[in-house]
N, C-alpha and C positions, 0 to 999 in steps of 0.2 A: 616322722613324715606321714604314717599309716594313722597316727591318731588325728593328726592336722587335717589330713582328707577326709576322715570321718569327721569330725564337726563340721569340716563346709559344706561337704555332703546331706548330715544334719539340719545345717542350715537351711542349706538350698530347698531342702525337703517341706520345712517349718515356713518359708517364707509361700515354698506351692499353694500349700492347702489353707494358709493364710487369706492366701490371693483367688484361689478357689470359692471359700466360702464367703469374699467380702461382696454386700451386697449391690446390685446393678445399679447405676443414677439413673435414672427415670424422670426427662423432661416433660414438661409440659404437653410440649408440641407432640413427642413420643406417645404420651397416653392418651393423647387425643385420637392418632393412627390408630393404635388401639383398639377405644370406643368406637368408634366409627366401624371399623369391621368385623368387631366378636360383641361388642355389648349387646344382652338377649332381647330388650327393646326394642331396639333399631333391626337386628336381624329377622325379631317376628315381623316388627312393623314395616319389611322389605317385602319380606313373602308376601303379607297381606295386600301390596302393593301390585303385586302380580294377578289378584282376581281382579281389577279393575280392568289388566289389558287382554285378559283370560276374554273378558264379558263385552268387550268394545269390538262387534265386528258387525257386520253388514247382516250376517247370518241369523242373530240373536237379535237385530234390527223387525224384523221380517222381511227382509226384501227377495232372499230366495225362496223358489218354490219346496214344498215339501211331496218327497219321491216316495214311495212305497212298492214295493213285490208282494203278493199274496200268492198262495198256492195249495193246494188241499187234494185229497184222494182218498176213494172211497170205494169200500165192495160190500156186497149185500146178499147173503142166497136167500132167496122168495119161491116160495109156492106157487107157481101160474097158473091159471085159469080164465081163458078167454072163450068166450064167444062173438063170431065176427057177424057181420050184416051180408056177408054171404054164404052163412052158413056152416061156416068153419070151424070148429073147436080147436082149443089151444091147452093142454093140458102139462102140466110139466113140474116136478119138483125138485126144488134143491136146484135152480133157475139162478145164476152169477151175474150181478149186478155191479159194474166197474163204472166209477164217475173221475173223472178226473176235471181240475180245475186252475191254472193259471193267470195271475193278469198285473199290469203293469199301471197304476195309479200315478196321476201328476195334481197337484192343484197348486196354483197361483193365483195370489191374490198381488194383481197389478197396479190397483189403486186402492187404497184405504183414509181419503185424506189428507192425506201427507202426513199421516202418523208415522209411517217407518223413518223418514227424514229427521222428524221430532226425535223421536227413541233412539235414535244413532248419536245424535247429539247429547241427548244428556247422558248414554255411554262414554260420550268421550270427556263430559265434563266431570262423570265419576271416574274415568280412569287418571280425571287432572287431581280428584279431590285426593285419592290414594298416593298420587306423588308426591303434593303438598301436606299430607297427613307423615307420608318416611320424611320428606324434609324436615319438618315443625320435630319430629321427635331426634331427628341427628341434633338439630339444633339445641333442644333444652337437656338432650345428653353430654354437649358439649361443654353447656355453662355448668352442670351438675360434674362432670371432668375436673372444671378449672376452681369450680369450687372447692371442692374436696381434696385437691392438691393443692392449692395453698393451705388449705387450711390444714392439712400434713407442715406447712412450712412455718406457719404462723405457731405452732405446736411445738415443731424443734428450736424456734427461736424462744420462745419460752420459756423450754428448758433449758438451751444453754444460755439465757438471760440469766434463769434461775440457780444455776450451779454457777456462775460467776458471785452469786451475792452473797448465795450459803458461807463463801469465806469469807464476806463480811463478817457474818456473823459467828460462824468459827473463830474471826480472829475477836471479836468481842468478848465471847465464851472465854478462851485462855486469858483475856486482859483481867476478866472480872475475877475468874479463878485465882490466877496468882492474886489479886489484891483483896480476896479474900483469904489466899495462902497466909498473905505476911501481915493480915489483919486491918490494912487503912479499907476496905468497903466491907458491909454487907454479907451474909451466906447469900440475902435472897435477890443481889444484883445476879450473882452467881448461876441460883438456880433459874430464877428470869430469866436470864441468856440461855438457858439449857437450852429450856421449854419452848423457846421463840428458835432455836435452830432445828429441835425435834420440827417441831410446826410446819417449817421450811422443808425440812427431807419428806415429811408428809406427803407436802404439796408436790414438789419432784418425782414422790412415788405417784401420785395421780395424774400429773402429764405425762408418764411413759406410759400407763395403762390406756389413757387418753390419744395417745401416740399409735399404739397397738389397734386399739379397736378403730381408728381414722384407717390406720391402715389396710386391715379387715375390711372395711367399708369400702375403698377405695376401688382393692380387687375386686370386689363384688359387679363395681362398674364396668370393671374391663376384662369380665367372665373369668377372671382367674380365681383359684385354689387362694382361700384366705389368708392362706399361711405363707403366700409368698414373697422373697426377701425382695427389699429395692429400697431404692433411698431416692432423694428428692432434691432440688437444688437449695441452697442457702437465705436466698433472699427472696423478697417481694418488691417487685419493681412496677408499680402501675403510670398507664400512658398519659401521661399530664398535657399531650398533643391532640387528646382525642375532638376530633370536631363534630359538634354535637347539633349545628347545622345538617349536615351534612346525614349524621341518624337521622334527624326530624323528617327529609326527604325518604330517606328508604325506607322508615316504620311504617308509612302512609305508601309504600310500593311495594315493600318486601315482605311485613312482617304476616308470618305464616296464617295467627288468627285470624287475618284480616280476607286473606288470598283464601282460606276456606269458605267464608264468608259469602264473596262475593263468587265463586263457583258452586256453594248450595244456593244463591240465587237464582244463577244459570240456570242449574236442573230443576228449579221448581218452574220458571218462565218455560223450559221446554214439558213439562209435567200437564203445564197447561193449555201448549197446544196441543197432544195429547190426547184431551179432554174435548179441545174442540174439534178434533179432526172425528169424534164421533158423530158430529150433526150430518156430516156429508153423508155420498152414497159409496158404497166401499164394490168392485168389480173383480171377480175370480174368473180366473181361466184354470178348466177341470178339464180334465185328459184321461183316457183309460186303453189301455190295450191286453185287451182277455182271450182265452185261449179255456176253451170245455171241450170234453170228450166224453163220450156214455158209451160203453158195449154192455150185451145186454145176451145172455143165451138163448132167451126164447119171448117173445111177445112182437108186438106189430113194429114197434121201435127198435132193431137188433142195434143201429151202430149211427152213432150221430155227433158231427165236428161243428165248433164254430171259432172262430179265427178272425180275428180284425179289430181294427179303433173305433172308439166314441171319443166324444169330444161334446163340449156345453160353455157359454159364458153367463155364468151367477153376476145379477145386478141387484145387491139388498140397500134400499134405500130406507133412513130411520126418519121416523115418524111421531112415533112418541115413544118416549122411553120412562112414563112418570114423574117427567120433570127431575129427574137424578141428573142429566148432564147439565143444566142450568144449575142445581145447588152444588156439582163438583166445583162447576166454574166458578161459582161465589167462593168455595170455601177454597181454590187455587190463590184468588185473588187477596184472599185476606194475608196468607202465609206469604204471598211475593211479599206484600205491605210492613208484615210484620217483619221479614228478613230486611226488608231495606233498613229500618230502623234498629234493627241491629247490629247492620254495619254501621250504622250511625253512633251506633252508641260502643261498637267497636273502636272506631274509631277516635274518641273519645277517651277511653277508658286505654289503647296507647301511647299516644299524647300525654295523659297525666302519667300516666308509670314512667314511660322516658321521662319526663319532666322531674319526677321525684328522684330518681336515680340518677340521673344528674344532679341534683342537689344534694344529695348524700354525696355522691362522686366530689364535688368541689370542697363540701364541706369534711369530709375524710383529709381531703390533698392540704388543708388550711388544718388540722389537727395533727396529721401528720409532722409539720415542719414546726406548728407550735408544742408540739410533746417532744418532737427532738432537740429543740432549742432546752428545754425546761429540763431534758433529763442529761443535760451536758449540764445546767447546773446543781440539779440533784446530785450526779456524781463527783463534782466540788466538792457540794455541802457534805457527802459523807466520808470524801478523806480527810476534812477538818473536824469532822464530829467525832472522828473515830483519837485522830493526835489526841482531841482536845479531852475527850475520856481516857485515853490513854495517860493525861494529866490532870484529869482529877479535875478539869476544868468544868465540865458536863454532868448530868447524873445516867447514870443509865437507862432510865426511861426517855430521855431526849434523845440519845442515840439511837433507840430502839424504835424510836419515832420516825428518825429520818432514814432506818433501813429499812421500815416500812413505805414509806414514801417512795425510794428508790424502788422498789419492789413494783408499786404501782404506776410509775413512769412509764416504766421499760412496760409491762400489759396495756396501757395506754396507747402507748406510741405503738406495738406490736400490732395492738387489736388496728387501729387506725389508717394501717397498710394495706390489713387483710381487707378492711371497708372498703376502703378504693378501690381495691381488686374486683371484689364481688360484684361493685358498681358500676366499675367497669363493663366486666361483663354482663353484665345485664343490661343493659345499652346496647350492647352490642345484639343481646339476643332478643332483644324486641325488636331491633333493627332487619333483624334474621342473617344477620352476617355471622354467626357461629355453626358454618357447615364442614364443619371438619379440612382436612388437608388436601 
C-alpha cells in the first residue's frame, strides 16, 4: 500500500513540474496586447508624444504677459567732503551709504499681427503630428507582431511537415537495406537513401535553429528576455472576406503617412502667417512698480524714498526689414507647394501599395488551394511510389524524386498561407486599421 502511494505520489509530482515547465500558447491577439504596451518603440514613441501637448499652450503662444521682480542692495563707506553755498563745510569719514532697490516689471505685447493666434495653431497641429507619429508606429509594430508570429507558425508547420516525411524516407532506407541485405538492389540504392535522410535531419536541424532565433526575435518585440518559453497556435488562417473596397476608402482617410502629411501642411500654412504677421505694427503695454530707498550718514542728501507706478504703450511699426519678410514669404510659399505635391504623390504611392498587396493577397489565396489540391495528390503518388519500390517495380532514384516533390509541396503550400497572411496584413496597415486592441 506504502509503495503504491509513493509512485502516485511520484506521479503526481512528475506530472507538476511537467505541467510547470510546459510552455504558455501565446495568441496572436495576446502579443498584440503585448506590443502595444511594453514594446520600446511605441513606448519611446508615446513619451515623445507628450512634448507636443508639453508645447501646445496659450503661454508658449505669447499671449500672456511676461512678469518680472527685481531687487538689489547696496552699502558703501565714503570719505565726505562738502562745501555748501552757504558756507558750510561737511567733512566726515568712513560716511555709510545704504541703497536699496525694489520694483515690479509687466510687459505685454497685445497685438503682434495675429502671430500668437498663428503659433497656437500650428502648436496644436504639432501636438496632432506627435499623435499621429505613436499611432503610425503602434500600427507598423502591429504588422511587425503578426508578422513574426506567423512566421513562428509557418516554421513549426515545416518542421512538423518535415518529420512527417523523414519516415518516408526512413521507411525507404530499411526497404533499400534489406534488399541490399538479401542481395536483389544495389549497396549504392542503400547508401542514396542514407545520404538523402542524413540531408533531411539536416534540414530539420535548421528549422529548429530557425524556430529558436524567430523566437528570439519575436521577444525582442514584446520587450521580453530572449529566452522566453511560449508556443504559438498551429495554423494560418487568412481572411478570404477581406473587403478591399472598403481599405481603398480608409487608406485615402486613415492611413498614418498620409495624415502626417497633410498636418505638416497645416504647420507650414500657419509658419506662413507667421511670416506675415511681421509686416504689421506689433503694440506692448509696459507696466513697472519701483520702490528705492538711499540713507546716507552725512552729506546734503541724508534720507530719500520713492514709491509708485509707471506705466507706457510701445507702438513698433515695420518698415523695412531688407526685404527678408518678402523672400521668407517666397520661400513659405514654395514648401506649401512642394508639400502639397507630396501628398500628391503620397497619395499615390498608397494606392499602388494597397493595390499590389492585394494582388499578392489574391494570388497567395489562388496558390494556396492550388498547392493544396496538388499536395493531396503528391501524397498519393508517394504511397504508390513507395508499394511500387517496395516491389522492385521503381528504381530508387524515382522514389527519391517524388519524396522530394512531397517535400516541396508541403513548403509551397506552407510558404503560400504565410503570403496571404502578411498581405493581409499589410492591407490592413496601410489602411491604418492595425491599432492594437
Amino acid at each position: 500500500m506504502k509503495k503504491k502511494l509513493k509512485l502516485l505520489l511520484t506521479g503526481l509530482l512528475i506530472n507538476a513540474v511537467a505541467f510547470a515547465q510546459a510552455p504558455v500558447k501565446l495568441t496572436v491577439d495576446e502579443a498584440i496586447q503585448i506590443a502595444v504596451e511594453k514594446n520600446f518603440d511605441v513606448v519611446i514613441e508615446k513619451n515623445t508624444q507628450q512634448i507636443g501637448k508639453i508645447n501646445n499652450n496659450w503661454g508658449n503662444a505669447g499671449v500672456f504677459p511676461n512678469i518680472s521682480a527685481t531687487g538689489s542692495t547696496s552699502i558703501a563707506s565714503n570719505n565726505l567732503e562738502q562745501k555748501l553755498s552757504s558756507g558750510t563745510t561737511i567733512k566726515r569719514n568712513g560716511a555709510i551709504l545704504r541703497n536699496m532697490n525694489a520694483g515690479l516689471a509687466v510687459s505685454w505685447k497685445i497685438f503682434d499681427g495675429m502671430k500668437m493666434f498663428a503659433t497656437k495653431k500650428r502648436l496644436e497641429e504639432l501636438e496632432k503630428m506627435g499623435e499621429l507619429s505613436f499611432r503610425k508606429q503602434l500600427n507598423a509594430t502591429v504588422f511587425d507582431v503578426i508578422a513574426a508570429y506567423y512566421q513562428i507558425v509557418q516554421l513549426n508547420q515545416q518542421k512538423k511537415a518535415l518529420q512527417e516525411t523523414i519516415k518516408f524516407f526512413e521507411e525507404r532506407k530499411q526497404i533499400a537495406e534489406s534488399r541490399f541485405t538479401i542481395g536483389t538492389a544495389p549497396k549504392t540504392d542503400y547508401l542514396q537513401a542514407q545520404v538523402d535522410l542524413n540531408q533531411q535531419k539536416g534540414n530539420l536541424l535548421s528549422i529548429e535553429n530557425n524556430i529558436r532565433i524567430a523566437k528570439a526575435n519575436f521577444n525582442n518585440l514584446l520587450a521580453r528576455g530572449p529566452e522566453t518559453v511560449f508556443d504559438v497556435d498551429d495554423v494560418i488562417q487568412p481572411d478570404a472576406n477581406v473587403n478591399f473596397t472598403s481599405l481603398q476608402q480608409k487608406s485615402m482617410t486613415d492611413n498614418y503617412d498620409l495624415l502626417l502629411a497633410q498636418s505638416n501642411l497645416s504647420v507650414l500654412v500657419q509658419q506662413k502667417k507667421e511670416i506675415i504677421s511681421q509686416r504689421l505694427p506689433a503694440v506692448t503695454l509696459n507696466g513697472n512698480f519701483n520702490f528705492a530707498q538711499s540713507k546716507n550718514d552725512a552729506g546734503f542728501n541724508l534720507y530719500s524714498r520713492n514709491l509708485g507706478p509707471t506705466g507706457n504703450v510701445g507702438i513698433a511699426i515695420p518698415i523695412f526689414q531688407g526685404g527678408n519678410i518678402k523672400r521668407q514669404e517666397k520661400v513659405a510659399d514654395i514648401n506649401i507647394k512642394n508639400q502639397q505635391y507630396t501628398i500628391d504623390q503620397l497619395k499615390n504611392q498608397v494606392s499602388t501599395s494597397l493595390v499590389s498587396a492585394y494582388y499578392n493577397f489574391q494570388n497567395a489565396l489562388d496558390l494556396v488551394q492550388l498547392e493544396k489540391n496538388t499536395l493531396l495528390l503528391i501524397q498519393e503518388n508517394n504511397v504508390i511510389a513507395t508499394e511500387r519500390f517496395r516491389k522492385l517495380a521503381i528504381t530508387s532514384l524515382e522514389l527519391r524524386q517524388v519524396q522530394l516533390d512531397y517535400i516541396n509541396g508541403q513548403t509551397r503550400y506552407i510558404n503560400a498561407l504565410y503570403m496571404a497572411k502578411l498581405a493581409e496584413a499589410e492591407m490592413k496597415m496601410i489602411a491604418g486599421e492595425l491599432r492594437g486592441l
